[in-house]
VMD Tcl script that builds the backbone (N, CA, C; Angstrom):
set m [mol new atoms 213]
animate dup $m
set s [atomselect $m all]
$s set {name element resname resid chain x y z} {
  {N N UNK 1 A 0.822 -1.195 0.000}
  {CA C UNK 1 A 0.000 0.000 0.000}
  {C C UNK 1 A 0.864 1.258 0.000}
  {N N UNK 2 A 2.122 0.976 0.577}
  {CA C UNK 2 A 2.990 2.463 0.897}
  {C C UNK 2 A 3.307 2.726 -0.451}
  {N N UNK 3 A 3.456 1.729 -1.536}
  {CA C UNK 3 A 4.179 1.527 -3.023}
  {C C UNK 3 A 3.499 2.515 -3.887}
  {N N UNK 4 A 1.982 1.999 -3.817}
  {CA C UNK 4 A 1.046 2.613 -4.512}
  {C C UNK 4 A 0.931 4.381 -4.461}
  {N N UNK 5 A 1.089 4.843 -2.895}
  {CA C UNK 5 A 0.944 5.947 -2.026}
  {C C UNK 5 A 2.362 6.819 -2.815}
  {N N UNK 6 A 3.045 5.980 -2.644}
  {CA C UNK 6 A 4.129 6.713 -3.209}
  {C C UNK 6 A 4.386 6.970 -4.863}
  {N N UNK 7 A 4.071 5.724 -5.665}
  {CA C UNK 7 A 3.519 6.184 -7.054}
  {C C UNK 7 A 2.598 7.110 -6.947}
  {N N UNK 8 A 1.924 7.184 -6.430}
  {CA C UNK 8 A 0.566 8.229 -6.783}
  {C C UNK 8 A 1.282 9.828 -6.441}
  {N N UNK 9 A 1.933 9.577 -5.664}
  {CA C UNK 9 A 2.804 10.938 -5.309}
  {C C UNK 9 A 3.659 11.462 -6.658}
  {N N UNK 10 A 4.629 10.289 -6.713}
  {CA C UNK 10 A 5.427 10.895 -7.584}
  {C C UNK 10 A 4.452 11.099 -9.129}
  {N N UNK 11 A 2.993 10.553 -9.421}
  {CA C UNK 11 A 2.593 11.133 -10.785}
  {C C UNK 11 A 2.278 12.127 -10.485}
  {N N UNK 12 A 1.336 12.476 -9.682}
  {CA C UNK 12 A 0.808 14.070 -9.014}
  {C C UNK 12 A 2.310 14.884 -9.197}
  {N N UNK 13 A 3.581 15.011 -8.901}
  {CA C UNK 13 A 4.272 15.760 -8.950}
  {C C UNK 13 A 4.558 15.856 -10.618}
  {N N UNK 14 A 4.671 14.414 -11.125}
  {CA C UNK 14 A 5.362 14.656 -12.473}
  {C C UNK 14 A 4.128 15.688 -13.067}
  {N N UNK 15 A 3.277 15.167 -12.678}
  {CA C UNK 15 A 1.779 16.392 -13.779}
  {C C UNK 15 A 2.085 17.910 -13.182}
  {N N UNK 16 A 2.227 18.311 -11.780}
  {CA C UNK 16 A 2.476 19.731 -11.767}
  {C C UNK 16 A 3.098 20.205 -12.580}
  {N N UNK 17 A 4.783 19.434 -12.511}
  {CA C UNK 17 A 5.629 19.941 -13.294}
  {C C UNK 17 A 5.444 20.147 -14.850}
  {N N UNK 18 A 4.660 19.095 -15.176}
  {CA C UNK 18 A 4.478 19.094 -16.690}
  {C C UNK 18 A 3.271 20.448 -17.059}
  {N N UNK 19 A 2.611 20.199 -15.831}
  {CA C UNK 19 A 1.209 21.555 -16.222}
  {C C UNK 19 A 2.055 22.966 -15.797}
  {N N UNK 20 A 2.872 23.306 -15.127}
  {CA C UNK 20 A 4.020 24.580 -14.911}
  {C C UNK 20 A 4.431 24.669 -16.102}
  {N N UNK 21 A 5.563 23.264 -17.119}
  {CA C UNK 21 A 6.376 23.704 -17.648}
  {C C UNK 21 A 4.823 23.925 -19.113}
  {N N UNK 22 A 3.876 23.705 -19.101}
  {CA C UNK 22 A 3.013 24.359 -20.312}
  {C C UNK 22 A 2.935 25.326 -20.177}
  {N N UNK 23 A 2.178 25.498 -19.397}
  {CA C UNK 23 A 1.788 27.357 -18.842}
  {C C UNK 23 A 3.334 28.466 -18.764}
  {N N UNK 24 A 4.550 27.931 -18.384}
  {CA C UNK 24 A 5.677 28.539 -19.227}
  {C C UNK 24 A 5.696 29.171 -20.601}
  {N N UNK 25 A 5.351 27.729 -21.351}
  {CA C UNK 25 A 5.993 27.364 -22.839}
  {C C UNK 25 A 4.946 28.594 -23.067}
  {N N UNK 26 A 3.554 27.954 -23.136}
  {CA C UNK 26 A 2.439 28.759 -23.057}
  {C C UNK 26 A 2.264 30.657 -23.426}
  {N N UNK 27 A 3.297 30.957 -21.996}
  {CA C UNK 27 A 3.021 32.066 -22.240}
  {C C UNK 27 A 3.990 33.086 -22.924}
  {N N UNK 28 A 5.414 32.213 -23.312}
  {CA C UNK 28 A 6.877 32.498 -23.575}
  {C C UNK 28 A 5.758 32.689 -25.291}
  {N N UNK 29 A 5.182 31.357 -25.759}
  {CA C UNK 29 A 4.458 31.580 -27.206}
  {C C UNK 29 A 3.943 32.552 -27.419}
  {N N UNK 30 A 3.002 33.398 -26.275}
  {CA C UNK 30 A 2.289 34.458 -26.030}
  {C C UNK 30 A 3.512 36.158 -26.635}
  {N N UNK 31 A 4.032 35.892 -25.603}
  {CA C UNK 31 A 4.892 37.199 -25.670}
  {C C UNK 31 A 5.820 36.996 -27.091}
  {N N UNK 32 A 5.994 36.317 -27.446}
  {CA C UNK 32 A 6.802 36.042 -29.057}
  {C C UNK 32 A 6.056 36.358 -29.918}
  {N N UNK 33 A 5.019 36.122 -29.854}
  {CA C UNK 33 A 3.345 36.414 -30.552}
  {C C UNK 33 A 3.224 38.127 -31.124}
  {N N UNK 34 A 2.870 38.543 -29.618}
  {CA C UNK 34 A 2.975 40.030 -29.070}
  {C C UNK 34 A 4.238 40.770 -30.048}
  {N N UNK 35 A 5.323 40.500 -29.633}
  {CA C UNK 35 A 6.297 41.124 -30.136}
  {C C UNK 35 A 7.022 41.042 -31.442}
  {N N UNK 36 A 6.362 39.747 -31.861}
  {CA C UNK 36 A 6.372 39.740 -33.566}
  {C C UNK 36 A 5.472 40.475 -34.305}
  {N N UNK 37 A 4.163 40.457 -33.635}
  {CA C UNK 37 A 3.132 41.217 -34.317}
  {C C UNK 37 A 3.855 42.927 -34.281}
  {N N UNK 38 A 3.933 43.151 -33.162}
  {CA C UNK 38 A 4.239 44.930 -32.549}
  {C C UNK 38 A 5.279 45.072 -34.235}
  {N N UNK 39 A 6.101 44.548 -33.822}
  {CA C UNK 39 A 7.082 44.465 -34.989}
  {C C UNK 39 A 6.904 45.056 -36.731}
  {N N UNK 40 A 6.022 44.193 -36.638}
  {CA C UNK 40 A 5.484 44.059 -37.968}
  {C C UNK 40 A 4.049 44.987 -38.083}
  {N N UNK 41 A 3.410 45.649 -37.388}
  {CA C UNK 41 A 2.299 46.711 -36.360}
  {C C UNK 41 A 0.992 46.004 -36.849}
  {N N UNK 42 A 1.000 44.611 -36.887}
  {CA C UNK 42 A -0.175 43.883 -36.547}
  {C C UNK 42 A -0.923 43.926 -35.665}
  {N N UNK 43 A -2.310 44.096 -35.195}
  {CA C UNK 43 A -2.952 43.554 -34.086}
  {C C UNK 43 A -2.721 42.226 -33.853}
  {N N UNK 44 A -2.895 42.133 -32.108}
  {CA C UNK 44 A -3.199 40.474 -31.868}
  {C C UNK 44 A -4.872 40.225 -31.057}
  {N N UNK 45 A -5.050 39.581 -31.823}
  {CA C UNK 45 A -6.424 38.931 -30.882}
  {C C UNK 45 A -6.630 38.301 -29.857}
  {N N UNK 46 A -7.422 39.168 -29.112}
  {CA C UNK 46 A -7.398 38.341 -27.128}
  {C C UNK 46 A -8.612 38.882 -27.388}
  {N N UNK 47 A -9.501 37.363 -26.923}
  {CA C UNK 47 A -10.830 37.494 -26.283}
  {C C UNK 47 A -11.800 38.466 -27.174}
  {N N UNK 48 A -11.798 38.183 -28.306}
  {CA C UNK 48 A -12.428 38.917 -29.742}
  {C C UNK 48 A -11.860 40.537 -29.733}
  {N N UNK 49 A -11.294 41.268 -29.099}
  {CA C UNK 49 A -10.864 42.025 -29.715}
  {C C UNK 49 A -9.119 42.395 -30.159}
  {N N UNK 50 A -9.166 43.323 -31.205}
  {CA C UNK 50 A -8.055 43.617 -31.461}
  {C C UNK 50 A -7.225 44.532 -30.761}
  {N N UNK 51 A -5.714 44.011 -30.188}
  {CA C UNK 51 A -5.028 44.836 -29.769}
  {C C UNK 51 A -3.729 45.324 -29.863}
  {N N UNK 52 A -3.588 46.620 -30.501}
  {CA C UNK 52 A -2.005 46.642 -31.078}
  {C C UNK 52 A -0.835 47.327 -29.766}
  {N N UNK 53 A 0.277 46.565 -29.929}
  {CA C UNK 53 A 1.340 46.648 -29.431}
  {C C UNK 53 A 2.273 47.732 -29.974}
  {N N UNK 54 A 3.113 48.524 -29.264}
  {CA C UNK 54 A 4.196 49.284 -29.483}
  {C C UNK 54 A 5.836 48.945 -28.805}
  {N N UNK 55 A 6.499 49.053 -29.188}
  {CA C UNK 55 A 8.070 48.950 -27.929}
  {C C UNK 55 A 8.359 50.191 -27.501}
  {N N UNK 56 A 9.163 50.283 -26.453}
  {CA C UNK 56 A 9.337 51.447 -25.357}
  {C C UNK 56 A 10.195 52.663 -26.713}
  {N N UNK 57 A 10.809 52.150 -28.054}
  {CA C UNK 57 A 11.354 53.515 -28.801}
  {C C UNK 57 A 10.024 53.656 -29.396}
  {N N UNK 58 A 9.147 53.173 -29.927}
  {CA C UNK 58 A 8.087 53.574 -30.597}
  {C C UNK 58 A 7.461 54.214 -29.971}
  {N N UNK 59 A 6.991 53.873 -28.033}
  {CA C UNK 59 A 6.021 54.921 -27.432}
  {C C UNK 59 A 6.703 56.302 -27.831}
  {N N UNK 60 A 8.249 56.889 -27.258}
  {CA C UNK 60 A 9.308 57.524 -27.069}
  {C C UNK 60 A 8.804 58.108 -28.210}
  {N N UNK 61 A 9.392 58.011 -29.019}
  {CA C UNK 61 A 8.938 58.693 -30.484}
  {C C UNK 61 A 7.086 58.942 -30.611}
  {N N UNK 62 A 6.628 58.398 -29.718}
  {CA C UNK 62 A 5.413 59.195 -29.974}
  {C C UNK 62 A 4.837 60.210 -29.189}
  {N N UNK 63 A 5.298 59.886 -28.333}
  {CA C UNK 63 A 5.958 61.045 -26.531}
  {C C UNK 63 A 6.288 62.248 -27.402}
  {N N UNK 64 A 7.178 62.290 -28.307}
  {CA C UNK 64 A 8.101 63.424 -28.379}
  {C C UNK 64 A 7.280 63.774 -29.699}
  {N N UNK 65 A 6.703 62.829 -30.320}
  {CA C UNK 65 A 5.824 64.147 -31.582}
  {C C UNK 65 A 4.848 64.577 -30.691}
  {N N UNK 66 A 3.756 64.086 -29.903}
  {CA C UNK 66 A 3.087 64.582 -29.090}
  {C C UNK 66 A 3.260 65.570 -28.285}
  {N N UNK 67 A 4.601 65.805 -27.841}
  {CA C UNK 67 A 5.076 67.052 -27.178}
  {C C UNK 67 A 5.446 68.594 -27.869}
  {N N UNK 68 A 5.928 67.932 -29.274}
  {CA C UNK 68 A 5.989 69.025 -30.579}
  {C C UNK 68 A 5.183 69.435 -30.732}
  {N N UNK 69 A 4.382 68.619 -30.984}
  {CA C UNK 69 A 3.021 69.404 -31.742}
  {C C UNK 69 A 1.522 69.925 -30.487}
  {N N UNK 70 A 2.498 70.236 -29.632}
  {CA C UNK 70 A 1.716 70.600 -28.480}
  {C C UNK 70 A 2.391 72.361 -28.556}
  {N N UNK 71 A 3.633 72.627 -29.161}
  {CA C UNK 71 A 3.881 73.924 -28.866}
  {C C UNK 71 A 3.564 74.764 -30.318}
}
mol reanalyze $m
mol bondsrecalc $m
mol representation Tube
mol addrep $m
């Protein structure tokens, strides 16, 4: 009975690990996604709508026309 107790342990652990290392992979696919699209100034789709991405020089550069064309 201790045999069994202890298999059952070690699958329960092997599945955490395996359901962690998805939700990793998962979300590493996510952000590669994101930042290929931004890239290329695709939207990405979450939850039916569209949403476009920028990188921190693209906000920057839009900071600073926004500030131009403010004077």
């Amino acid at each position: 009975m201790a045999n069994v107790k202890l298999i059952v342990e070690e699958v329960e652990d092997i599945e955490k690990k395996y359901f962690s290392l998805g939700v990793e992979v998962g979300i590493k696919l996510m952000m590669d996604k994101i930042q290929k699209h931004s890239a290329q100034g695709k939207p990405v789709l979450a939850n039916g709508e569209l949403y476009f991405f920028k990188d921190a020089r693209q906000n920057l550069i839009d900071i600073m026309d926004d500030l131009e064309s403010c004077k």
